[in-house]
C-alpha positions as a LaTeX table, in Angstrom:
\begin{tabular}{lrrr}
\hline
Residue & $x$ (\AA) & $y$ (\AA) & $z$ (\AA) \\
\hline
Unk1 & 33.48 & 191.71 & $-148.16$ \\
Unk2 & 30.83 & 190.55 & $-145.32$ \\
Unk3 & 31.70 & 186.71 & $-144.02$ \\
Unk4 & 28.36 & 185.07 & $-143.77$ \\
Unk5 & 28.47 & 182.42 & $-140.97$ \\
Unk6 & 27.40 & 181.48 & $-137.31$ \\
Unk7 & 30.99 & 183.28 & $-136.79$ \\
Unk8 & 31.14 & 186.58 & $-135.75$ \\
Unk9 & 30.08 & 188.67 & $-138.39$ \\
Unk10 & 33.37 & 190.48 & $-140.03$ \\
Unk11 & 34.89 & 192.43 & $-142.85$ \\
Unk12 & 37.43 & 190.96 & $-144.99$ \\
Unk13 & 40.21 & 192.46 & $-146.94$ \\
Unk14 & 42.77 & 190.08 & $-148.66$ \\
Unk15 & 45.71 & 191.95 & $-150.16$ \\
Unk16 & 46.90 & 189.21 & $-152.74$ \\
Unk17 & 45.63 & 186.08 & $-154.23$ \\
Unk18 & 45.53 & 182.80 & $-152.02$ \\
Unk19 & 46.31 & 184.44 & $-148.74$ \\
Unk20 & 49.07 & 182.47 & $-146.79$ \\
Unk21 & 48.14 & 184.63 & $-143.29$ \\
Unk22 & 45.61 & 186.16 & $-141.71$ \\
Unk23 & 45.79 & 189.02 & $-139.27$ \\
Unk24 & 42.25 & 188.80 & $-136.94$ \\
Unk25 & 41.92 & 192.93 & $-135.75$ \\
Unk26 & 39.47 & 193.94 & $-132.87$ \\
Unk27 & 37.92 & 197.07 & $-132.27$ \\
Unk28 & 37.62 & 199.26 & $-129.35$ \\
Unk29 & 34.42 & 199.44 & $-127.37$ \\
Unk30 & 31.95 & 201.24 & $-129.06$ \\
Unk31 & 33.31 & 201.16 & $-132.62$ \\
Unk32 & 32.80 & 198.21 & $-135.44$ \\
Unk33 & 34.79 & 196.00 & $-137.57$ \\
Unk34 & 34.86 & 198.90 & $-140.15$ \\
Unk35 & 37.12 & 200.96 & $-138.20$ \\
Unk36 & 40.21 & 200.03 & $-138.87$ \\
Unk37 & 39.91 & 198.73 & $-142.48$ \\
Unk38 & 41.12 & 202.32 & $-143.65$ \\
Unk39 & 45.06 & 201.18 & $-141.93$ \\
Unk40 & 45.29 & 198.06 & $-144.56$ \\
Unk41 & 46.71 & 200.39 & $-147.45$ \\
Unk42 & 48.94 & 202.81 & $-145.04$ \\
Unk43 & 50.55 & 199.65 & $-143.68$ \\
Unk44 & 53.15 & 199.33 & $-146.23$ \\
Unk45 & 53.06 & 195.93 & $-146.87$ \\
Unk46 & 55.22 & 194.32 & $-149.40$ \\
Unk47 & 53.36 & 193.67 & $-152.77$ \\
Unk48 & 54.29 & 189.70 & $-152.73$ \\
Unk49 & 52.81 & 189.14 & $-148.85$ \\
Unk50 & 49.17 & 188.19 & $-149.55$ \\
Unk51 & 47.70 & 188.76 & $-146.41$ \\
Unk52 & 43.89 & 188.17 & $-145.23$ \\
Unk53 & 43.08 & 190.80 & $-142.85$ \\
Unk54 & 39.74 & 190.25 & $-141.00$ \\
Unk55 & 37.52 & 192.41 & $-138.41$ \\
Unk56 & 34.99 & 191.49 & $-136.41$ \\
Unk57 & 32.18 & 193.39 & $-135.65$ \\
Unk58 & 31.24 & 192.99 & $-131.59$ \\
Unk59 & 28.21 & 192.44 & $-130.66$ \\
Unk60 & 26.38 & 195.05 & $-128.75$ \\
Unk61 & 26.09 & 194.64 & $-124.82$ \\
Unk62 & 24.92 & 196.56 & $-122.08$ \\
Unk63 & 27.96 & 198.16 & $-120.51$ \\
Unk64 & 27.64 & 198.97 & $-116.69$ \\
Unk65 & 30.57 & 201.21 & $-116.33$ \\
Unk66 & 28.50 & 203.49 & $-118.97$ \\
Unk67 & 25.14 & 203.51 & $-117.00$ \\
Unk68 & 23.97 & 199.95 & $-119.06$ \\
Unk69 & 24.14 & 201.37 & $-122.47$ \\
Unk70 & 23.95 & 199.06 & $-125.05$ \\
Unk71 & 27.17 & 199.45 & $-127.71$ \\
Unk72 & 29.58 & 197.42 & $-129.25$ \\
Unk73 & 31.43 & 195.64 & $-126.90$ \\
Unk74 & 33.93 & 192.24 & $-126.57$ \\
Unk75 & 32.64 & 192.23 & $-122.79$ \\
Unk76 & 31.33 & 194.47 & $-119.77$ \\
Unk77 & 32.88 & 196.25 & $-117.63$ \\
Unk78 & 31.71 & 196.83 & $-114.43$ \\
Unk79 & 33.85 & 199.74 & $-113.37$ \\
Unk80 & 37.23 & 201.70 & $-113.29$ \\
Unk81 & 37.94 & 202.34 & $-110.00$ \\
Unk82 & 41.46 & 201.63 & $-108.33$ \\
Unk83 & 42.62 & 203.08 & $-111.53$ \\
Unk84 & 41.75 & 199.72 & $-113.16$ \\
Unk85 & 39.42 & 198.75 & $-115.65$ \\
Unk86 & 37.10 & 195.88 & $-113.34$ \\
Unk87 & 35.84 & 193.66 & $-116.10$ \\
Unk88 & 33.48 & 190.08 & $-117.12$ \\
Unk89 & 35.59 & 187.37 & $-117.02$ \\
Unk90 & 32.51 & 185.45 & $-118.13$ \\
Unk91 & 32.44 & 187.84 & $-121.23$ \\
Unk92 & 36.03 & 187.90 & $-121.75$ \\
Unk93 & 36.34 & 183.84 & $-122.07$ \\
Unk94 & 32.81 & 184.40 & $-124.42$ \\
Unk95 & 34.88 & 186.75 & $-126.41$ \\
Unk96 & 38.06 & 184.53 & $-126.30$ \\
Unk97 & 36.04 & 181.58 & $-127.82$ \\
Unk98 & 34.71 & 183.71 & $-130.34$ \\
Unk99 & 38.24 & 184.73 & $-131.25$ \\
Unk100 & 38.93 & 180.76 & $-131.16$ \\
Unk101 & 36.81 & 179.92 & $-133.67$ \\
Unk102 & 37.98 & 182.83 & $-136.34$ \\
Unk103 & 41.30 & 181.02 & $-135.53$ \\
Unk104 & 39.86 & 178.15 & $-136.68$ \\
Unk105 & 37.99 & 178.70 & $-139.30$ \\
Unk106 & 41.62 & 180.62 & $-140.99$ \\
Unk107 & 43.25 & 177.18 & $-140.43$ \\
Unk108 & 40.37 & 175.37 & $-142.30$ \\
Unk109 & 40.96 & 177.54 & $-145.30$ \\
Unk110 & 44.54 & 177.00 & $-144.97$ \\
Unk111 & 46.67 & 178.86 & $-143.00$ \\
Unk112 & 48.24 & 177.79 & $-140.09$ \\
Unk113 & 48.43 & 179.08 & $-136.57$ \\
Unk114 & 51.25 & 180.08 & $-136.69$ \\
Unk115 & 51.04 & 182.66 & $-139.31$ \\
Unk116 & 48.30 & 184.33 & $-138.06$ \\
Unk117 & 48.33 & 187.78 & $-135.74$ \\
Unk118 & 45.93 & 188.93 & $-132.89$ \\
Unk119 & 45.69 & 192.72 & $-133.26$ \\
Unk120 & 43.38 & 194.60 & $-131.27$ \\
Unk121 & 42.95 & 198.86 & $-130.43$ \\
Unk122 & 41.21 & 199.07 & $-126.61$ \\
Unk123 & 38.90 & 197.06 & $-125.44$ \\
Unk124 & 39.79 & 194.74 & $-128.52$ \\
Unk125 & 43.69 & 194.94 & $-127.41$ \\
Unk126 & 42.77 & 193.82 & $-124.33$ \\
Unk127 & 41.35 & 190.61 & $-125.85$ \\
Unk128 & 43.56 & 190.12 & $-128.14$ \\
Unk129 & 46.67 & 189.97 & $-125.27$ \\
Unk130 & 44.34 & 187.22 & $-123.22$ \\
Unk131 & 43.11 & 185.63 & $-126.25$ \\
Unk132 & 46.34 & 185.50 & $-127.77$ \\
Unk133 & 48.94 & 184.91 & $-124.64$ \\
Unk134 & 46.40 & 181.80 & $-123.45$ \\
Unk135 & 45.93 & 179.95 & $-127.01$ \\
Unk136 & 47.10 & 176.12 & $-127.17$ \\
Unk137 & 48.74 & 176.53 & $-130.50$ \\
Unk138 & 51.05 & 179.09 & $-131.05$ \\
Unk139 & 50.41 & 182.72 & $-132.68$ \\
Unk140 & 52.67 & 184.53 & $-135.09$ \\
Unk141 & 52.25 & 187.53 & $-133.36$ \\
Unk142 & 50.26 & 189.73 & $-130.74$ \\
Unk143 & 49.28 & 193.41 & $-131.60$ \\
Unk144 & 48.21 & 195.69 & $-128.39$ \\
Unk145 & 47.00 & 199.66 & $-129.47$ \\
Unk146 & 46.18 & 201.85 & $-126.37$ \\
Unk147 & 44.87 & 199.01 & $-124.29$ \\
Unk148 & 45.54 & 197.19 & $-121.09$ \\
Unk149 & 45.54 & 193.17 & $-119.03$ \\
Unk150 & 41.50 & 193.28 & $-118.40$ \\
Unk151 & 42.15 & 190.20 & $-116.12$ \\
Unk152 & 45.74 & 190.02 & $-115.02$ \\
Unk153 & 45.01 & 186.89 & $-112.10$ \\
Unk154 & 43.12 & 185.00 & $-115.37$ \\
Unk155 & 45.65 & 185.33 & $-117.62$ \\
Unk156 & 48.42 & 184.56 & $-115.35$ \\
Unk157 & 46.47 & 181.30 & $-114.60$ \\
Unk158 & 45.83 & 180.32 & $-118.12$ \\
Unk159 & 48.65 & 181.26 & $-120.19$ \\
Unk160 & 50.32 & 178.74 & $-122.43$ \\
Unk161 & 53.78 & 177.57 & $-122.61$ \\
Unk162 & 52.77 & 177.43 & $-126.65$ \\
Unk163 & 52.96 & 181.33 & $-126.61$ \\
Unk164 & 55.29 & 181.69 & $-123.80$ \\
Unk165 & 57.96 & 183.03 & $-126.19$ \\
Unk166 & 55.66 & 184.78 & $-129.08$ \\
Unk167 & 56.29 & 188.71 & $-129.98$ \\
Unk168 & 54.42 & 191.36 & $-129.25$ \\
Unk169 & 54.07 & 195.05 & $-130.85$ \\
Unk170 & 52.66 & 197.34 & $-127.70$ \\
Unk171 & 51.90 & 200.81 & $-128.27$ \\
Unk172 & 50.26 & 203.53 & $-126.52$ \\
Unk173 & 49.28 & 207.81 & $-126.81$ \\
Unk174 & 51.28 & 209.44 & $-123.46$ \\
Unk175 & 48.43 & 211.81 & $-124.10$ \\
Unk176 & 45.64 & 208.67 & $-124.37$ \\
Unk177 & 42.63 & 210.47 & $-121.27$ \\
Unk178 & 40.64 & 207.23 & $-122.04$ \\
Unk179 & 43.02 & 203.85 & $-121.54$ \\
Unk180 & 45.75 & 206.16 & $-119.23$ \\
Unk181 & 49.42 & 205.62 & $-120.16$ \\
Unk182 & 50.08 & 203.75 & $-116.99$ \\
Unk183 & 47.97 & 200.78 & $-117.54$ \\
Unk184 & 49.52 & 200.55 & $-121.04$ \\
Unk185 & 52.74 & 200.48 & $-119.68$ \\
Unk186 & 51.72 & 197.66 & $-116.33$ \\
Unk187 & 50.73 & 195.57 & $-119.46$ \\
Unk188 & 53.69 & 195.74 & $-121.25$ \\
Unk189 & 56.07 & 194.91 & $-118.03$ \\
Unk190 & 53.55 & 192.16 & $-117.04$ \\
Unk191 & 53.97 & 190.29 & $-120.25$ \\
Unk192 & 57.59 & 191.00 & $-120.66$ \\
Unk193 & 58.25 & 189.54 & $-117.05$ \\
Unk194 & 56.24 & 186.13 & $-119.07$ \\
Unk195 & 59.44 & 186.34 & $-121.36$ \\
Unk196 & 57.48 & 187.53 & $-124.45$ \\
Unk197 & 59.51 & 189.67 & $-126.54$ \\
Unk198 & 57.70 & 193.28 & $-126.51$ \\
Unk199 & 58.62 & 195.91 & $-128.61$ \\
Unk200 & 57.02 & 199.07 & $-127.76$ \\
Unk201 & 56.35 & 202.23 & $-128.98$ \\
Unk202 & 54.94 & 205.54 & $-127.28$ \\
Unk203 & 53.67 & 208.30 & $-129.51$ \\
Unk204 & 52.21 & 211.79 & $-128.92$ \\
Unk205 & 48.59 & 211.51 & $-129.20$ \\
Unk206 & 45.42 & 210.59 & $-127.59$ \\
Unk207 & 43.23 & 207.87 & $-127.51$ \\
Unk208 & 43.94 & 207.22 & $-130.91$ \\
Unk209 & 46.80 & 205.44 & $-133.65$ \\
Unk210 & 48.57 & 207.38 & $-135.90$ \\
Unk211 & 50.72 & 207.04 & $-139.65$ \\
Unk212 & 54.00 & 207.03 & $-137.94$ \\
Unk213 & 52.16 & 203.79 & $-135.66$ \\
Unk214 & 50.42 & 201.93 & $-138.43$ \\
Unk215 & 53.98 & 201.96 & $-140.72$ \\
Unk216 & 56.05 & 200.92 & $-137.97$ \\
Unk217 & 52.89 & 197.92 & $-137.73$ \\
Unk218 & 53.53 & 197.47 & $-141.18$ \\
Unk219 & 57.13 & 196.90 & $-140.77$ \\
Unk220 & 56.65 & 194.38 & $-138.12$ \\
Unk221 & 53.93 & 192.25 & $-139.44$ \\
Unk222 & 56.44 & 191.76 & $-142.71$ \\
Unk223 & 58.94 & 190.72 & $-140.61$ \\
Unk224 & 56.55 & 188.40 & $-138.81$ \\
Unk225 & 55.59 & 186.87 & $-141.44$ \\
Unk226 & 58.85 & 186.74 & $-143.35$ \\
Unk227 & 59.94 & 184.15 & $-140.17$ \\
\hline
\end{tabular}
């Protein structure tokens, strides 16, 4: 279903009755919420973990690396030279507010921070390692698909001892041509050297997630939630 609220607008899809945690999933630049609704039934999950799984749609932005063309995106950025992706911080602490408040609004119907997981493909991974790494309360969980640190000197600055400590599932294509292999694997090292357990997966295939991916996702987010 469609949330209607002065939240970002997202789909929901609750596996069970009376969901006891929520997984919040971001998309990639350019896609939508709907785009990775199809992975909720290939996951795997155990029949007895109700789960509400929700994704928000971004809001469409002019992007400057991409000539100003308006798409979905969770912020701008400016562009990719020094083999780096030069982003908005401005847009990335919009984005990370935004995030906030879907945090919030899961603990007002009930479950806790701590049973709740940041997942995000991309662009949306990207958030969803700053997002999640500098929240004051902490997260169950941290999932980053084919992405990247957008702002390595911010999140260094601002992350919390609450999620000093909190796992992470880090994968990446070694044939990805869009997010390049390298800056999947600088983000994993950078947030390992934090101390955050990282368990990482490469797989052969592009810019992209695959069956063998979302099942070993499945397999974690039980576990996660099983703590």
């Amino acid at each position: 279903m469609e949330s209607n609220s002065d939240l970002l607008p997202a789909i929901e899809i609750e596996t069970g009755d009376k969901p006891d945690c929520a997984v919040i999933w971001l998309h990639g630049l350019g896609a939508d919420g709907s785009d990775f609704v199809p992975v909720v039934p290939e996951l795997g999950l155990p029949a007895s973990l109700a789960v509400r799984f929700v994704f928000p749609h971004a809001p469409s932005i002019p992007i400057t690396w991409n000539n100003g063309y308006v798409m979905p995106g969770w912020y701008d950025i400016y562009s990719l030279d020094e083999g780096r992706r030069h982003a908005d911080e401005d847009g990335i602490r919009q984005t990370r507010d935004a995030v906030r408040s879907l945090i919030e609004r899961e603990n007002a119907r009930g479950i806790p921070t701590e049973r709740i997981v940041l997942a995000g493909f991309s662009q949306g991974g990207a958030i969803a390692y700053i997002a999640g790494l500098t929240h004051p309360d902490r997260l169950a969980g941290i999932i980053a698909l084919s992405t990247y640190i957008a702002a390595p000197a911010m999140l260094e600055a601002e992350r919390t001892p609450a999620n000093a400590t909190t796992p992470v599932f880090a994968a990446h294509g070694v044939e990805d041509e869009v997010v390049p292999p390298t800056l999947g694997t600088a983000a994993r090292d950078m947030v390992a050297a934090f101390g955050n357990p990282v368990e990482w997966h490469a797989y052969r295939m592009p810019h992209s997630v695959c069956l063998e991916q979302i099942q070993q996702i499945g397999t974690w987010l039980t576990a996660r939630f099983a703590d």
